[in-house]
N, C-alpha and C positions, 0 to 999 in steps of 0.2 A: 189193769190197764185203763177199763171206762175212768175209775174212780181218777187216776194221775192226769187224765184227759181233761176232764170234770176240772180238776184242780186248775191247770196251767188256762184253762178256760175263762177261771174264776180271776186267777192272777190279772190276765190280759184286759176282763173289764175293769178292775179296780184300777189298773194304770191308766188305762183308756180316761176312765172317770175323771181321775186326778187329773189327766192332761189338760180334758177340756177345760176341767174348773178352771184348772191354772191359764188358759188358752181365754176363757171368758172374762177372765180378772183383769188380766193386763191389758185385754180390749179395750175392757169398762173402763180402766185408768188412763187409756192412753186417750178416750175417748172423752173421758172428763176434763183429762189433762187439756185437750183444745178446747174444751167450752171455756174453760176460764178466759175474763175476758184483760182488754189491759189495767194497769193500775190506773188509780181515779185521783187525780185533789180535790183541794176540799171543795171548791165547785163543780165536781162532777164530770170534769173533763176528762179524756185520757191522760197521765202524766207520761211523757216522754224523759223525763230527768234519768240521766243515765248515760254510759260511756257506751259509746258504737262503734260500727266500722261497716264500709263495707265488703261484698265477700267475690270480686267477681273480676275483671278485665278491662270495665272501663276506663282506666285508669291508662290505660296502651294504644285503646282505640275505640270509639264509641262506637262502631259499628261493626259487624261481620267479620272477622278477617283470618287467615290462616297463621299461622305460627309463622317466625321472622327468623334469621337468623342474627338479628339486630336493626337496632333501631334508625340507624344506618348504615347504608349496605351500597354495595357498589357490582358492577356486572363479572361472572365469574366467567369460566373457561367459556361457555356456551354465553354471550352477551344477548343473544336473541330472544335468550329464555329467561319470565321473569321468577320461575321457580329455580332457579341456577344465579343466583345473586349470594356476594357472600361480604362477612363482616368488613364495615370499609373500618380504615386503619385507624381511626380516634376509638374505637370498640373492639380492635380486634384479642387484644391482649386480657381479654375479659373471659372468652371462651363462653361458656351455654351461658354463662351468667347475667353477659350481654344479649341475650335473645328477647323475643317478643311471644310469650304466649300466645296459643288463638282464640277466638270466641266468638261464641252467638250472635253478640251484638246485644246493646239494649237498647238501641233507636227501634221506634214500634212501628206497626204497621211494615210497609215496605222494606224495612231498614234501610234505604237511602236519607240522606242530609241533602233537601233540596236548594243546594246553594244557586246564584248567580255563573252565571258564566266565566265572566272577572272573578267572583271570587272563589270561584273552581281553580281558578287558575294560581290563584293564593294560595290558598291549601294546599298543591300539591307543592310546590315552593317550600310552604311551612315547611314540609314532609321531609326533602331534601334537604335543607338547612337546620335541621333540627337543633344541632348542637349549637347553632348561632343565634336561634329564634323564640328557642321555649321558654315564655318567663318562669317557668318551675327551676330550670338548672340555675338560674342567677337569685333563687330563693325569693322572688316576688311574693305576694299575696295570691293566693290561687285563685280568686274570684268564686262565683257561685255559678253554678251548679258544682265545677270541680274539686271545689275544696268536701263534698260531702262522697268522694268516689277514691279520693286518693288510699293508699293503702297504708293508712297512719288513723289510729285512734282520735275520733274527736268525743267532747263533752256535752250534754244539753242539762244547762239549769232551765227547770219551768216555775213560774211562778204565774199569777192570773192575771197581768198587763203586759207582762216584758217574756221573751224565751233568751236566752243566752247561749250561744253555741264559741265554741271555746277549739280552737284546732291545731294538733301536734304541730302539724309542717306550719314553720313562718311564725309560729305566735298568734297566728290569725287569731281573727272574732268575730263573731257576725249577735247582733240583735235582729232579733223579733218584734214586733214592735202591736201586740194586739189592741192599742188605745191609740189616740191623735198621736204624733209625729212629725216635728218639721223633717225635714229633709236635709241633707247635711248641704253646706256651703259650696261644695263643688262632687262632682262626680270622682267615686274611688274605683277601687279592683272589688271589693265585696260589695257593692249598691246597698241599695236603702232598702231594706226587706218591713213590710206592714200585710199583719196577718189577722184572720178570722177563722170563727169554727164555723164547721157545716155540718153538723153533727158531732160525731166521731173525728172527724177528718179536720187536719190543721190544714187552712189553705191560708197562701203566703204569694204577695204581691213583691214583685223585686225590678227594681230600675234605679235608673242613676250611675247606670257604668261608666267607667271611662273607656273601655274598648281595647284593653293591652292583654287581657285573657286567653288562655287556649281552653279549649274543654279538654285536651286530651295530649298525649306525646305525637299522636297521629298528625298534627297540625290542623286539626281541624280549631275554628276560629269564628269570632264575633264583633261586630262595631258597639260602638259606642250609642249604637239605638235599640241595644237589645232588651228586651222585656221579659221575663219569668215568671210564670204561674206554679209554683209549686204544691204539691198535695202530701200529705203525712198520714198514713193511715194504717191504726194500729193492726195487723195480723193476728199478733199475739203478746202476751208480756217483753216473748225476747223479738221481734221481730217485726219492723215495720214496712209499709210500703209506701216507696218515695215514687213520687213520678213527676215532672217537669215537663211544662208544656215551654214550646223554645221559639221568641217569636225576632225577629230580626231584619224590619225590611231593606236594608242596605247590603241585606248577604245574601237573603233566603228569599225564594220565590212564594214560601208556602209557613205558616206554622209547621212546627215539629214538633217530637215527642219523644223523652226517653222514660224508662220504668225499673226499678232496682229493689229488691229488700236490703235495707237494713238492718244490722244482726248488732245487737246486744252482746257488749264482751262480759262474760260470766267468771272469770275467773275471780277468786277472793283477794279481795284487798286492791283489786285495778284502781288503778290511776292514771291520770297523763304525763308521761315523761319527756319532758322541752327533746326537741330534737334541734339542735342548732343550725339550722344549717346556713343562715348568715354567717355566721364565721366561718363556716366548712368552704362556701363559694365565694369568698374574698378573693384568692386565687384566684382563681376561674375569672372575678368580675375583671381585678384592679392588675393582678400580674403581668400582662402587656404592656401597662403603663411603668415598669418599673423600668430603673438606669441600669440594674442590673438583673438579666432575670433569673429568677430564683429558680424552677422547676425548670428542667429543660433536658434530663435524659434520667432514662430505668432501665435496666439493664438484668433481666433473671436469666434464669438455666434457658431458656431455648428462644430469647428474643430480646434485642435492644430497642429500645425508643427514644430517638432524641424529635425533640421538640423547640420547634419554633413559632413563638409568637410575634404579631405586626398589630400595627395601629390602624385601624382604617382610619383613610383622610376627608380632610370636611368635615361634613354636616354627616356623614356616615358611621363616626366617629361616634355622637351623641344620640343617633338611632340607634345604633347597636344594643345601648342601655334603655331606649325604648322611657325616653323621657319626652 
């Protein structure tokens, strides 16, 4: 009986043993694994060349917010109550698919956007009008900071003067520009981005908006005197950390700030795949304007939608298009 005792005793530290080893190995590895630092060119820099994304909500709404039942919504049975709103009828045929996510927010600090009063009043405008206002649905340029949050794979070529960012939605492109730099001939939707290192860290100077941008589906928004400080700062090989300082005095009472990792797509053989979506929202832009319109009723198992389109008149007409 001692000697089987003995035995099964003997057994239990030999496992125990192996545990740990095995328990101290993968410590050490996983702990090795973060010392590695990120990749270098041949000046010595962090290289960033690489396909990204990032992994998070801002993309719905830069700031705090609860799950939606859509991105436009209208007052349900209980109108009083704003947790009792439900899909208004341009989304409703979409079901979850049309909802909004919730999230932490990554505006820092407070998590408030400290806009103007006027342009509080805008925002919430945008918010409501969403489907008539966001230049993302009419496949615009996403401007900057948005075009590095949307939920589409962008590119970075690095080389030691220029960085190249290359972006699914729209064809976008933005340069880098870490030597002299005219400035281009007029103000666009991507600004004139000139950058420097501070060590480790890409910092990137961005202005020359034109002011037709949202940062978000939220409606949240910027003039044409907005100014961007951006920071890049390796984490780790797959992983960096973006932050954007967000300055605007025609909107914003105050500097602001948002903060995000970028995640590195790993999978073999990634690439960027054109997503078109100029031609997907021709419809959408120019179909009002037709003699005859083309789209105008769906009809499945448990709901009809007929649809009608109008011209707004005037000068309302060529705001629409946000020219």
């Amino acid at each position: 009986m001692a000697n089987r005792i003995n035995g099964s005793m003997i057994v239990i530290v030999i496992v125990s043993a192996a545990l740990g080893v095995g328990i101290g190995t993968a410590m050490t590895r996983s702990a090795a694994q973060r010392a590695v630092g990120p990749a270098r060119t041949s000046d010595g820099k962090p290289d960033f060349s690489g396909i990204w994304q990032a992994n998070n909500e801002a993309h719905w709404d830069l700031q705090a917010h609860e799950a939606r039942p859509g991105a436009v919504t209208q007052p349900g049975v209980y109108p009083e109550y704003e947790f009792a709103r439900v899909p208004a009828a341009p989304v409703l045929a979409l079901g979850a698919a049309a909802g909004v996510p919730g999230s932490l927010g990554v505006v820092q600090g407070d998590g408030e956007i400290p806009y103007k009063p006027e342009a509080a009043a805008i925002k919430k405008e945008n918010a409501a009008n969403w489907i008539d206002r966001d230049p993302e649905l009419k496949c615009y340029l996403p401007g900057i900071p948005r075009a590095m949050y949307m939920p589409y794979p962008f590119q970075i070529v690095q080389s030691t003067n220029k960085i190249q960012m290359a972006f699914t939605f729209s064809n976008a492109a933005r340069t880098i520009h870490l030597d002299k730099a005219e400035g281009p001939p007029d103000d666009t939707y991507m600004g004139h981005s000139i950058g420097r290192w501070e060590g480790d860290t890409l910092v990137v100077d961005v202005t020359g908006f034109n002011g037709k941008n949202w940062f978000d589906r939220a409606g949240n928004f910027h003039s044409a005197s907005l100014h961007l400080v951006e920071r890049f700062t390796p984490i780790s090989p797959d992983a960096i950390r973006y932050e954007v300082t967000i300055e605007d005095p025609e909107t914003f009472t105050r500097p602001w700030r948002i903060a995000m990792p970028l995640y590195r797509r790993l999978e073999p053989n990634t690439q960027l795949i054109e997503y078109p979506c100029i031609e997907f929202a021709e419809e959408f832009l120019y179909g009002h304007v037709r003699k005859k319109q083309l789209v105008k009723r769906w009809e499945g198992e448990t709901m009809i939608i007929d649809i009608t389109r109008k011209v707004p008149t005037g000068d309302r007409f060529f705001e629409w298009y946000r020219k």
